[in-house]
N, C-alpha and C positions, 0 to 999 in steps of 0.2 A: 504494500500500500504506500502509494506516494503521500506523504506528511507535508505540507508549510511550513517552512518555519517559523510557528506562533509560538507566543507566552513560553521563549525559551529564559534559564535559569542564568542568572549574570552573574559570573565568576570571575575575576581576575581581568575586569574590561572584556572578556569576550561571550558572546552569547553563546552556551552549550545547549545541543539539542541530543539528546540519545537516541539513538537507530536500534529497535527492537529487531529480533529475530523475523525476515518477512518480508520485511520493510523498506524501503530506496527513500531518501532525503538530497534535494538539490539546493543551490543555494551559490549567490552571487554576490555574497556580502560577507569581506571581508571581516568583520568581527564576531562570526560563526565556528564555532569549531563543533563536528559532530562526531560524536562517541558512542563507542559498540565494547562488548565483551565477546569473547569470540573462545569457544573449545574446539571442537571439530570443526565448524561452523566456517565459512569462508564470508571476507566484506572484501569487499571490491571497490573501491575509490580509484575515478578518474576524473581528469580537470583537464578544462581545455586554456591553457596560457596564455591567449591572446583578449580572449573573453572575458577570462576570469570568471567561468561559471566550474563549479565544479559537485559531484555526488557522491554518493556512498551508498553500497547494498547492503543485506546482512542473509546469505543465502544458507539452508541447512544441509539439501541434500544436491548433489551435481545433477541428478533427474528425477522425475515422478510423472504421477499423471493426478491432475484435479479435476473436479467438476465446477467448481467455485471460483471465479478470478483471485480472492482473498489469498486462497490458502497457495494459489501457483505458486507467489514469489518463493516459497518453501523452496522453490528450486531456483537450480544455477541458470539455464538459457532463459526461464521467462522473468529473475531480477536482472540477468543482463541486459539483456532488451527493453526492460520498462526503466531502467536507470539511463542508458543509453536514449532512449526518445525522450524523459523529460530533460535531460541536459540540453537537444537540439531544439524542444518546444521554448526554451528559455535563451536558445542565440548560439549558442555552443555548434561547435563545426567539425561534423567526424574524424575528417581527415588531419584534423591539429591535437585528436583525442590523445591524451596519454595515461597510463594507469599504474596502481600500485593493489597486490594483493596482501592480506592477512591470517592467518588462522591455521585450519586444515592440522589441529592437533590432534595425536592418537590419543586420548582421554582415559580408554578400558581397555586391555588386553584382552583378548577371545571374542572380540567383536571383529565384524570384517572394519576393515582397515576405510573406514568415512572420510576420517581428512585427508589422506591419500589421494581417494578417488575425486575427493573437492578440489583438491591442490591441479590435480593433472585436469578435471576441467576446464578451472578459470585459464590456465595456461593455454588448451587448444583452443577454448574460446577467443582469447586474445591473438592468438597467433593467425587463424582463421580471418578474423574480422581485420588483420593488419594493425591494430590497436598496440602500440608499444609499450612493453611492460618494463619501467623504470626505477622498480624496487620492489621488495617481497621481504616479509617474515614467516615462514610459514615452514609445517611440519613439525616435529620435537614433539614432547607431551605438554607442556607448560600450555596454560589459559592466555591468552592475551586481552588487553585493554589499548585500543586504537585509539586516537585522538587523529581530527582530520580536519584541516584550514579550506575548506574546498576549492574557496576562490583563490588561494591560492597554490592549492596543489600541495600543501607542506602536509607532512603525515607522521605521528608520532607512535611509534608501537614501545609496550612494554611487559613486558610477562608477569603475568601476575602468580600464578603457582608452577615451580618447574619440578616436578615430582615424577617418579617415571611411573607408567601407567595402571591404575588400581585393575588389579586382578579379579577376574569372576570366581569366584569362590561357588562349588555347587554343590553341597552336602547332601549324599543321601539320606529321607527321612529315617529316624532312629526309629528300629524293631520295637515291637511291642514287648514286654516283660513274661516272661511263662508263667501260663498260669499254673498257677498250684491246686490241685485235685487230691484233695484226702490227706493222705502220708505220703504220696508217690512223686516224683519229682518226675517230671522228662522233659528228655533234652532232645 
């Protein structure tokens, strides 16, 4: 869901807007800076330099399929593409696009490997679309926290837990006790 930047929280002279899990944020005004939390999770921030417009996605899965427009952004091609048209409905010029990725951390071991397949996404995507990818943090297990100047392209990553990745632990359910019948015991 494309958000405006309304009644954002004023911190330190610049106005923070948070990017939920889903969601694309654009924005032309340099005292914006927008922030995401990211595990697996891939954000996509691109800015076009001449404009000075720039966005931010917050994708979960590299594909899916929905019935709902809401729930699409959950994925990688259709936040790309709705990040990418609102930047050009606001003046922005594909071919000056540049971009920087985030995220794509392994979070739980014995899971298929999400930020992986997030990671190698955004990268065919970009490469595909000829969109230049001019910096990245991405992979490790640690959480990250993005900070993102859109208009002007500046982008601040920092890892918030770098821990290596909690195990799935599966315990079979404990036997029942034998029962005791009379004097006799069995086993």
């Amino acid at each position: 869901m494309i958000r405006p930047a309304l009644r954002p929280v004023a911190r330190g002279g610049f106005r923070r807007i948070t990017v939920a899990q889903g969601e694309t944020r654009v924005s032309d005004e340099q005292d914006v800076v927008m922030t995401t939390v990211l595990g697996s999770c891939i954000a996509a921030c691109f800015y076009d330099p001449i404009e000075q417009i720039g966005g931010i996605n917050h994708y979960l899965l590299a594909d899916g399929t929905s019935t709902d427009t809401g729930s699409m952004q959950r994925y990688g091609v259709y936040a790309m593409e709705v990040l990418i048209n609102a930047m050009l409905a606001m003046g922005a010029s594909r071919h000056r696009l540049k971009a920087r990725i985030f995220g794509g951390a392994t979070m739980r071991s014995g899971f298929r490997d999400i930020g992986g397949t997030n990671i190698a996404f955004a990268r065919a995507f970009l490469r595909d679309e000829r969109i230049p990818l001019v910096g990245e943090d991405v992979g490790g297990t640690g959480a990250r926290r993005v900070e993102f100047r859109a208009a002007l392209g500046l982008a601040r990553c920092t890892t918030v837990n770098d821990a290596p990745p909690t195990a799935v632990v599966r315990r079979p359910a404990p036997l029942p006790a034998p029962a005791a019948i009379g004097d006799v015991e069995f086993f």
